[in-house]
C-alpha positions as CSV (number, residue, x, y, z in Angstrom):
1,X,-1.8,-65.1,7.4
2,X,2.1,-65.9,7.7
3,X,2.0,-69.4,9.2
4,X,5.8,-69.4,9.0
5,X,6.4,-67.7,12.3
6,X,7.5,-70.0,15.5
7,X,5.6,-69.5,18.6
8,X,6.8,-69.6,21.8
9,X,4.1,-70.9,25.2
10,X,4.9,-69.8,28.2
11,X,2.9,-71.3,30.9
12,X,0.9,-74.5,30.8
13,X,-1.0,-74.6,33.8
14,X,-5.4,-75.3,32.6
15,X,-5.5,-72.1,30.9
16,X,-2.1,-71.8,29.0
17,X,-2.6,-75.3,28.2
18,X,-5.8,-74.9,26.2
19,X,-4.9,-71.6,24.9
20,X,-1.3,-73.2,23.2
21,X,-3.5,-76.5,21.9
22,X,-5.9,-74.3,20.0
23,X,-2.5,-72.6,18.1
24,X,-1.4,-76.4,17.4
25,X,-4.9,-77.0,16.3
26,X,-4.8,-74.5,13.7
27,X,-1.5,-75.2,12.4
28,X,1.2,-73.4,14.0
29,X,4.2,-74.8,15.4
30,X,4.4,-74.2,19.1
31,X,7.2,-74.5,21.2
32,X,6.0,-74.8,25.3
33,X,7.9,-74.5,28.7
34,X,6.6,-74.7,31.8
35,X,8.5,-74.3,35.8
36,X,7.1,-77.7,36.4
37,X,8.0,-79.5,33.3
38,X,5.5,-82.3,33.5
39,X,2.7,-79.8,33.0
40,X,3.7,-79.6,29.4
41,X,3.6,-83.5,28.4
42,X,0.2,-83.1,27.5
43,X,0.8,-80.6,25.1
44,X,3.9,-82.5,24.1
45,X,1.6,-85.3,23.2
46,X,-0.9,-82.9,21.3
47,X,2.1,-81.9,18.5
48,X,4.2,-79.2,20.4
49,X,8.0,-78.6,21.3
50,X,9.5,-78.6,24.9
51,X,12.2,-76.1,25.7
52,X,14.4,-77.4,28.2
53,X,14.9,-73.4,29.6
54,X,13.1,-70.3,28.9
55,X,16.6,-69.1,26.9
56,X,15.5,-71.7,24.5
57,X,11.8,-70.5,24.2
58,X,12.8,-67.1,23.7
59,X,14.2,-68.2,20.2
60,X,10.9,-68.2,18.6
61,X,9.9,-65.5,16.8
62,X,6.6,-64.6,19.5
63,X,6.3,-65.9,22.8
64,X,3.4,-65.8,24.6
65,X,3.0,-65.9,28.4
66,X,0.3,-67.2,30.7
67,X,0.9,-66.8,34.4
68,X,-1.0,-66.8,37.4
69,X,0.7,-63.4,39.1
70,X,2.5,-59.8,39.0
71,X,5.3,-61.4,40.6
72,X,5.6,-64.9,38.4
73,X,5.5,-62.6,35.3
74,X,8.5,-60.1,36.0
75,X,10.2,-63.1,37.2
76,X,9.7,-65.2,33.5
77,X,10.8,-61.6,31.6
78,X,12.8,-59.6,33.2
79,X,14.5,-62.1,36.0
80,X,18.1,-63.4,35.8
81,X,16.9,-66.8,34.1
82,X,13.8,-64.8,32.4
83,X,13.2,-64.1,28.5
84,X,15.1,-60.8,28.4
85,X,18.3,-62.6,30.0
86,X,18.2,-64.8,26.6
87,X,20.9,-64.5,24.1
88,X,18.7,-64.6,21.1
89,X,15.7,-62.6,22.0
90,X,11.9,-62.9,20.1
91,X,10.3,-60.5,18.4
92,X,7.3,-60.0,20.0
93,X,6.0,-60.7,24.2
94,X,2.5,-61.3,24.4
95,X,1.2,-61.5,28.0
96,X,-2.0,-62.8,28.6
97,X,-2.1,-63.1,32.1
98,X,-4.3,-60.9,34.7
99,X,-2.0,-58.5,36.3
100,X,-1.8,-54.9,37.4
101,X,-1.6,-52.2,34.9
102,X,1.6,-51.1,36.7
103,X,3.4,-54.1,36.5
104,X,1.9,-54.5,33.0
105,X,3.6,-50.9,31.9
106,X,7.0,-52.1,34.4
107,X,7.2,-55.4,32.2
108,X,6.7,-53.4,28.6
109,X,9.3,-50.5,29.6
110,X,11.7,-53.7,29.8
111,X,10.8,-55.1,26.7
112,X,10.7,-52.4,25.0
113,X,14.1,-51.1,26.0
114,X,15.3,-53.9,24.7
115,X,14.0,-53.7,21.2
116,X,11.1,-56.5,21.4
117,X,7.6,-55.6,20.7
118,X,4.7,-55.9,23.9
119,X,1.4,-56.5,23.9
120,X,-1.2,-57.5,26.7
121,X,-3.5,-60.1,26.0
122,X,-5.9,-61.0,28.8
123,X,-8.4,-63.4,27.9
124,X,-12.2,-64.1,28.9
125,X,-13.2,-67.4,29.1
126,X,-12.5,-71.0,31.2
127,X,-10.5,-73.7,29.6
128,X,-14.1,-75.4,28.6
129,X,-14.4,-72.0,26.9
130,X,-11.0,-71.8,25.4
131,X,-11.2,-75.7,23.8
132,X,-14.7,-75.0,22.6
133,X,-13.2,-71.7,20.6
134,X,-15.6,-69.2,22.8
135,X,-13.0,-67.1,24.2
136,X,-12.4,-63.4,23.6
137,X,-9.2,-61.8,24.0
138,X,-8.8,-58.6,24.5
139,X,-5.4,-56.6,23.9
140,X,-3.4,-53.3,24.0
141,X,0.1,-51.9,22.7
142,X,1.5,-50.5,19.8
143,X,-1.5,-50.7,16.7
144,X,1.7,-52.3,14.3
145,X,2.4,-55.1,17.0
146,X,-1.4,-56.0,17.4
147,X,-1.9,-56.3,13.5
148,X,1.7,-58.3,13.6
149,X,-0.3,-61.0,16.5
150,X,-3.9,-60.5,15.9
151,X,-4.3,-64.0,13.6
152,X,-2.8,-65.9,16.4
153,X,-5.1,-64.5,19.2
154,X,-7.9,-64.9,16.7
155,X,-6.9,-69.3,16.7
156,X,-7.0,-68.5,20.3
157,X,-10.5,-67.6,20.7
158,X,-13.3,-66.3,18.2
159,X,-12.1,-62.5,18.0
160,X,-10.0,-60.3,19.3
161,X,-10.4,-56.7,20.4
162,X,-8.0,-53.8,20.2
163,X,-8.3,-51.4,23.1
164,X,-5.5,-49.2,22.5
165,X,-1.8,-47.8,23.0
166,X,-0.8,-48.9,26.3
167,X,-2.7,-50.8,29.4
168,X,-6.5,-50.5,28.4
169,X,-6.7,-54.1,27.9
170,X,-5.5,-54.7,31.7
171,X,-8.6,-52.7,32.9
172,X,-10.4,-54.3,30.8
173,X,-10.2,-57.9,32.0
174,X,-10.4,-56.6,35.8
175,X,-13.5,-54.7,35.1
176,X,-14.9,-58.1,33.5
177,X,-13.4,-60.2,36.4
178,X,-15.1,-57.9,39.2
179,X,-18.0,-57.9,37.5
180,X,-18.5,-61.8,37.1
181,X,-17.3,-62.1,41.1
182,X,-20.7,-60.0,41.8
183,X,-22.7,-61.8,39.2
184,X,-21.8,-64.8,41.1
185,X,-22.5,-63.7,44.5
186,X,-25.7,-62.6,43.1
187,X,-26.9,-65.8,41.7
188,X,-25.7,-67.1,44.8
189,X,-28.2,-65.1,47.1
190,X,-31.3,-65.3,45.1
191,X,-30.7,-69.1,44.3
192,X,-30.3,-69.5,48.0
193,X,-33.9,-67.0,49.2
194,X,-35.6,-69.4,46.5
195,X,-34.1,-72.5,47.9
196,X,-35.0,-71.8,51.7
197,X,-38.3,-70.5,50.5
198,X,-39.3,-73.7,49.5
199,X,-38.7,-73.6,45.6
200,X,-36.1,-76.6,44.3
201,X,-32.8,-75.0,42.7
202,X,-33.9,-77.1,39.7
203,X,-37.2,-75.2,38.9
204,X,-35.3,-71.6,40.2
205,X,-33.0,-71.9,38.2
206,X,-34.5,-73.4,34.9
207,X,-37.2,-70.2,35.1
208,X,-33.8,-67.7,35.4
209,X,-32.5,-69.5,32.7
210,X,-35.1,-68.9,30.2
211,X,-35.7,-65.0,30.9
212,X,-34.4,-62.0,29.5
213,X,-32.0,-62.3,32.6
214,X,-30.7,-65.6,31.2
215,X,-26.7,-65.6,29.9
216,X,-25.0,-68.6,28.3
217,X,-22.8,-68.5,31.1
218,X,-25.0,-69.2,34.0
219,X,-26.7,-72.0,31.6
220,X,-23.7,-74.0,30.8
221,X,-22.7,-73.5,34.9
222,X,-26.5,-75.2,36.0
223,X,-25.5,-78.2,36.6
224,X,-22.7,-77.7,38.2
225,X,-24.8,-75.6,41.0
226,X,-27.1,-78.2,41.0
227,X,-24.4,-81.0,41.7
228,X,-22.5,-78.5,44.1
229,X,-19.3,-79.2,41.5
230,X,-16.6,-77.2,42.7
231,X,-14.0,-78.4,40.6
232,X,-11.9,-75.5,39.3
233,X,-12.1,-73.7,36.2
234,X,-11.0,-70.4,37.8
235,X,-10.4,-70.6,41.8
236,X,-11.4,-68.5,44.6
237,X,-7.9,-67.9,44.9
238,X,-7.7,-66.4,41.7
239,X,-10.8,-64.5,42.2
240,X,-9.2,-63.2,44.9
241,X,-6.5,-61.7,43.2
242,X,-8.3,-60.0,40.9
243,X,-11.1,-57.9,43.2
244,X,-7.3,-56.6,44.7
245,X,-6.0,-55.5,41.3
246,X,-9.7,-54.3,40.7
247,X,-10.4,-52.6,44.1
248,X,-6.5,-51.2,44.1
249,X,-7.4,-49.4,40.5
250,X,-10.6,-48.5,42.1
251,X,-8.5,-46.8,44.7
252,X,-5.7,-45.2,42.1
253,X,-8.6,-43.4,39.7
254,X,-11.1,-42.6,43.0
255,X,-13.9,-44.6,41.8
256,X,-16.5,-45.7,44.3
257,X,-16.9,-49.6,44.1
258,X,-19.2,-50.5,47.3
259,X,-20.4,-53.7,45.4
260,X,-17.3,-54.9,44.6
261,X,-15.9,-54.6,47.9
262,X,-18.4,-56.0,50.0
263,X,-18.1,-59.4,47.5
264,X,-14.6,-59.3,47.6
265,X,-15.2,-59.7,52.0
266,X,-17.2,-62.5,50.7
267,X,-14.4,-63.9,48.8
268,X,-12.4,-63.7,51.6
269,X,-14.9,-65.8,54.0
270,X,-14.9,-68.1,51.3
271,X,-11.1,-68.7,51.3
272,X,-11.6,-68.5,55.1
273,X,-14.0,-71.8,55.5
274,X,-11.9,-73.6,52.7
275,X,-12.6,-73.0,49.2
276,X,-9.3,-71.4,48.5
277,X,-8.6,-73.8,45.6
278,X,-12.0,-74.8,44.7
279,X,-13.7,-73.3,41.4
280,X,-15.4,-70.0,42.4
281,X,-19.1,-70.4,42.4
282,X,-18.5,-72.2,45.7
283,X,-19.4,-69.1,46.8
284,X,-22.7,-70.4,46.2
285,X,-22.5,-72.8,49.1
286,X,-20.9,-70.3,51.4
287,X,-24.2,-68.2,50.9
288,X,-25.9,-71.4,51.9
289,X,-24.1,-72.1,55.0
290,X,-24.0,-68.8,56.3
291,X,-27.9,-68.6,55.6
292,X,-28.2,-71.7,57.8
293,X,-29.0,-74.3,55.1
294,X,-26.9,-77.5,54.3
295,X,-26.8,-77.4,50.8
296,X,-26.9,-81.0,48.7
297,X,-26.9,-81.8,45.2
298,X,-30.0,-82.4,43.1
């Protein structure tokens, strides 16, 4: 692998932050900016750079982005302040942010007609994930510009897969995010029938946990059901966000999706009573309240 190559991070809120400290983990030399600039002290403290403007960042050789939406992505490329507006330009955009396969293909026509390779980039996993080297990416574009990136996604997470030409790997990560909102909301209504049947959550969830039912994911997110821990890894918010790009493709290709949108109403209550910025299985204790139980930790 060329380990001679400057990266440039874009983005360091939880996830971009974790995702840039595993590159400066393995070596590379990173070079971070962030809207807020005291998001990216930590990072600064872990061995990377801070550009003072994203002109600056867009001087290394690949940048990669992590934003939250559509919008804060075509503002950071193509906007008046944004990479493409730089005077010395990078040779490859790699977006790993959830977005829209519309404003994915809007955001590579731009790069592209500008002479700077594009690839999206998504990635599965929570910044636990990320730290712990348990992420996947998953990424699309031009075969000669994943080869180019593919040992840097690889320090990212534990692999990488390539899932074609253009915006497969958007899809991709919206199918996975829809399907982990209804995994969620699953968990949260037989957790709560066994709860208010009389069963502790402890014993419920210990005998899920240990059938051929069981995922690593639900294991390592026990105790935080148990404790009713909503701090964020990935908010309801976000969640939210993502049944809409989901349900909206849904619409586009005429693809029945009755499961994702009746969680994606429960999404919606959720926000409703609150838990707009809490992590996502809150949705847990919105079953529990609107089953008439007061949920408390054990």
């Amino acid at each position: 692998m060329n380990t001679a190559r400057t990266l440039g991070w874009l983005g360091t809120g939880r996830m971009g932050s974790a995702m840039a400290r595993r590159l400066v983990d393995s070596g590379h030399t990173v070079t971070a900016w962030n809207r807020t600039p005291s998001k990216a002290e930590d990072l600064a403290q872990h061995g990377a750079k801070v550009a003072d403007t994203i002109a600056d960042l867009a001087a290394n050789e690949i940048v990669f982005i992590m934003v939250s939406t559509p919008k804060d992505l075509e503002e950071v490329v193509t906007g008046p302040q944004g990479l493409l507006a730089a005077a010395q330009l990078p040779q490859v955009i790699v977006d790993c942010s959830t977005v829209s396969p519309e404003t994915s293909e809007r955001v590579r026509a731009a790069v592209q007609g500008r002479g700077v390779g594009f690839l999206a980039a998504p990635i599965s996993g929570n910044p636990h994930m990320v730290a712990g080297g348990e992420a996947i990416l998953v990424a699309s574009g031009p075969r000669e510009t994943y080869d180019l990136v593919q040992p840097y996604l690889d320090s990212i997470g534990k692999t990488s897969v390539y899932a074609g030409e253009a915006e497969q790997a958007r899809l991709v990560k919206i199918c996975h995010n829809l399907y982990l909102g209804i995994i969620v909301q699953a968990l949260s209504e037989v957790t709560t029938l066994a709860e208010k049947s009389g069963v502790p959550r402890a014993a419920f969830l210990e005998f899920l946990n240990n059938t051929v039912l069981a995922t690593d994911w639900v294991r390592k997110r026990t105790p935080d059901l148990l404790s009713l821990d909503w701090t964020p890894t990935f908010t309801t918010e976000l969640l939210r966000k993502d049944f809409d790009l989901g349900l909206a493709a849904a619409r586009s290709g005429e693809v029945t999706m009755p499961l994702a949108a009746s969680v994606m109403q429960l999404i919606q209550a959720a926000i409703g009573r609150g838990y707009r910025d809490q992590d996502f299985l809150s949705l847990f204790e919105v079953q529990g309240a609107s089953s008439g139980m007061k949920l408390g930790p054990q």
